[in-house]
N, C-alpha and C positions, 0 to 999 in steps of 0.2 A: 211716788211714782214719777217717772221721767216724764218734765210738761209734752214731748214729742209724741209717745206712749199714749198719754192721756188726752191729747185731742183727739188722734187715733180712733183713741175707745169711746171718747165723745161720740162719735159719727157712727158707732156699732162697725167698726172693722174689728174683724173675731183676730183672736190670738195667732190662729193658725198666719191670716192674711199678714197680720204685722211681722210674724217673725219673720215671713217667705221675703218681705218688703226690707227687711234690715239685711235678709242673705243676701238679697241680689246687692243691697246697699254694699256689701263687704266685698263682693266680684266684680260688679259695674253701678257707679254710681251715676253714671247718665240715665242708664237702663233705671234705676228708681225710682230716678226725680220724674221718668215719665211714667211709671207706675202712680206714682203718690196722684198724678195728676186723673188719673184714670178711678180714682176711687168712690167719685161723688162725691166729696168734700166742697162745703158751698168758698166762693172764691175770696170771700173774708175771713174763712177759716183758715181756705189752703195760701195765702200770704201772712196770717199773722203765723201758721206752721213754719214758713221758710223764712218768714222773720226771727224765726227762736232759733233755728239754725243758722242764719247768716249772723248775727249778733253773737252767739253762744256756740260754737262747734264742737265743743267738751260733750255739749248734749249729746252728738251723736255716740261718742263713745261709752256715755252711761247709758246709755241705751242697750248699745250691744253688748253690752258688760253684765245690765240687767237679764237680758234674752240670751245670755251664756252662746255669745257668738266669737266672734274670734278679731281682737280689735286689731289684731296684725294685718290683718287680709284689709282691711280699711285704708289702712295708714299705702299699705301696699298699691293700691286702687290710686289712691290721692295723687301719689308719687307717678303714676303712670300717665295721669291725667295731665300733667306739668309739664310732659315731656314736648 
């Protein structure tokens, strides 16, 4: 399972919660970093979370790859954020 995934589910966010968290990851990923922040994750959880992402960014695409999302819309999002 994806370590991102798996703290996730550490913390009892349900499936449902996590997919809805990778969609809006894949249309606006401002919008999720401030969802993620909204979840109750205690604040040693939620930095060693955006430590695995800042160090590993691959994670997020195995992620959405796992939850059969759409890693274009991702990379598309990234690209806008640049601008």
């Amino acid at each position: 399972m994806n370590p991102i995934i798996a703290i996730l589910k550490e913390h009892n966010i349900s499936d449902e919660t996590i997919h809805q968290l990778f969609q809006t990851l894949t249309e606006n990923p401002l919008m999720a970093m401030n969802s993620i922040s909204q979840l109750g994750i205690p604040a040693e959880k939620l930095q060693q979370l955006m430590g695995l992402v800042m160090q590993n960014p691959a994670l997020i695409k195995e992620a959405v790859e796992e939850l059969g999302l759409d890693f274009a819309k991702v990379e598309a999002a990234k690209a806008q954020l640049q601008k």
